[in-house]
C-alpha positions as CSV (number, residue, x, y, z in Angstrom):
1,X,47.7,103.9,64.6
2,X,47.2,106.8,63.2
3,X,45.0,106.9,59.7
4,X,45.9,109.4,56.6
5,X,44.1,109.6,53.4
6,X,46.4,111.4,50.9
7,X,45.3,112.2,47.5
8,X,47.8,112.7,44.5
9,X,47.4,113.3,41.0
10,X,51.1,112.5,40.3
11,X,51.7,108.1,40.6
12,X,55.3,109.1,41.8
13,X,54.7,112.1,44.3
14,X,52.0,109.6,46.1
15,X,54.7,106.9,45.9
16,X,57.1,109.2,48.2
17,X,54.4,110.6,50.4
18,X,53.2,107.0,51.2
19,X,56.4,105.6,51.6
20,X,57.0,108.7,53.9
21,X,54.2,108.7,56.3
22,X,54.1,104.7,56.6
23,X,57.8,105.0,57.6
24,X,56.5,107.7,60.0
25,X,54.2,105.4,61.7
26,X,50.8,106.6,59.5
27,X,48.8,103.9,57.7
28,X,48.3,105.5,54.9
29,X,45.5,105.3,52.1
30,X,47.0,106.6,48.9
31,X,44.3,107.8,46.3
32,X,45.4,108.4,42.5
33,X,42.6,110.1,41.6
34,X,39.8,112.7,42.3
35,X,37.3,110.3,41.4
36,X,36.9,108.6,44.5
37,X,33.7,108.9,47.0
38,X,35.6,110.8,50.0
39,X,32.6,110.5,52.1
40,X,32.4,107.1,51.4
41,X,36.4,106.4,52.1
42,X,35.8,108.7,55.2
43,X,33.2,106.9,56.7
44,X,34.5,103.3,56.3
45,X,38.1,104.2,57.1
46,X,38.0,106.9,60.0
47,X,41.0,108.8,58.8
48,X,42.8,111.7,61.8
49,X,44.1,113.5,58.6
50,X,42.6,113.9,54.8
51,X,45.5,115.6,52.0
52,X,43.9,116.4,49.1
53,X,46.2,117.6,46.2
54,X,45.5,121.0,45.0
55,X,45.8,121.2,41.4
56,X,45.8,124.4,38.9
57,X,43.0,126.3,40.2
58,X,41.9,123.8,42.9
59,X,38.2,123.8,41.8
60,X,37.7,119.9,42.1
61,X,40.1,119.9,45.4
62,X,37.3,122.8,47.0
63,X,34.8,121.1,46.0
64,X,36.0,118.0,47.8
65,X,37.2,119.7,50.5
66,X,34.0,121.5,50.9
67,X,31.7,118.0,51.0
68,X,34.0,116.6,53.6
69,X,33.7,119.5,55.9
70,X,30.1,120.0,55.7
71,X,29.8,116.1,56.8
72,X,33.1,116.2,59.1
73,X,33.9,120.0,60.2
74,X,36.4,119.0,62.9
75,X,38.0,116.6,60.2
76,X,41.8,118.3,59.3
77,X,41.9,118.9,55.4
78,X,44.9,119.8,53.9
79,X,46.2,121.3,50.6
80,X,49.2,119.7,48.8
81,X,50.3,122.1,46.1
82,X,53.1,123.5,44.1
83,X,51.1,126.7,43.5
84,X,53.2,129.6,44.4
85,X,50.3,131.4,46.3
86,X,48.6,128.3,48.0
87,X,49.8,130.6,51.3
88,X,46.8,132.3,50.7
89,X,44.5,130.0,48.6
90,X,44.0,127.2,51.1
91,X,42.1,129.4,53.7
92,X,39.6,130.4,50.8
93,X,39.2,126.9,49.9
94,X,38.1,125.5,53.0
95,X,40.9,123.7,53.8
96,X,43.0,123.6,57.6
97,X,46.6,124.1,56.0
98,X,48.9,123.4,53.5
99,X,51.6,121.4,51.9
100,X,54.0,123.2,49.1
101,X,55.2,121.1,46.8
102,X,58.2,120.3,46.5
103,X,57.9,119.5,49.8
104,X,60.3,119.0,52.7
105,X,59.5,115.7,55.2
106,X,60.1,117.5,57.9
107,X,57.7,120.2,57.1
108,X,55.1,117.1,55.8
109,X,55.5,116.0,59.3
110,X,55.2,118.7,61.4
111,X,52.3,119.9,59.3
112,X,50.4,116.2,59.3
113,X,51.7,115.7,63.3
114,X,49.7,119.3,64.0
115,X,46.5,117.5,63.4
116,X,47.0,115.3,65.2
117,X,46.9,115.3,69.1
118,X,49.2,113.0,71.4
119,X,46.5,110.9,72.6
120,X,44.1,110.5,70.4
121,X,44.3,106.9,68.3
C-alpha cells in the first residue's frame, strides 16, 4: 500500500482529503498541524508522497519542505494551496507540484498518482 502524509491546517479540508485518498487505496497519515517532526514522521513511516499545506506566504510550509528534501531529495513534496499564484510559487519553494484549493479529486489524484510509479510499494 501506498503511504501519504498530508498536512492541513483546516480540521475539515483534512477530513475530505483523508477520506479521499483512503477511498483511493492510500493509507493516509493526516497531520493538523505544522508542529509535527516531519523528519521524524518520515523516517518511521516511509511515506511515497508528503502534501504539505501552503498557507499565506508559505514560509513555515518552505521551511518544511526544505528540511525534508535536504534529508529525502527524491522524496515527492507537494503544495496544497488556495493561493491564486501557487502556479508559480511552489517551484521557488522547493516543492515537486501543486494542489489548488478548492480542489478537484480527480486532479488530487492524478497529481498524487504522478509520484507515484506502478510498481513501486
Amino acid at each position: 500500500m501506498h503511504t501519504i502524509i498530508i498536512q492541513e491546517t483546516d480540521p475539515g479540508v483534512l477530513d475530505v482529503l483523508t477520506e479521499a485518498l483512503t477511498i483511493e487505496g492510500f493509507d493516509v497519515l493526516p497531520i493538523l498541524n505544522v508542529e509535527e517532526d516531519f523528519l521524524q514522521l518520515i523516517d518511521l513511516h516511509r511515506p511515497h508522497v508528503v502534501v504539505l499545506d501552503y498557507r499565506l506566504d508559505g514560509s513555515m510550509s518552505k521551511q518544511i519542505c526544505f528540511l525534508i528534501k535536504e534529508q529525502y531529495p527524491h522524496l515527492p513534496v507537494i503544495a496544497l494551496s488556495c493561493n491564486y499564484n501557487i502556479d508559480r510559487l511552489y517551484g521557488e519553494g522547493g516543492f515537486d507540484d501543486y494542489i489548488r484549493k478548492p480542489f478537484d479529486l480527480d486532479k488530487l489524484y492524478s497529481v498524487i498518482k504522478k509520484y507515484i510509479p506502478e510498481n513501486k510499494a
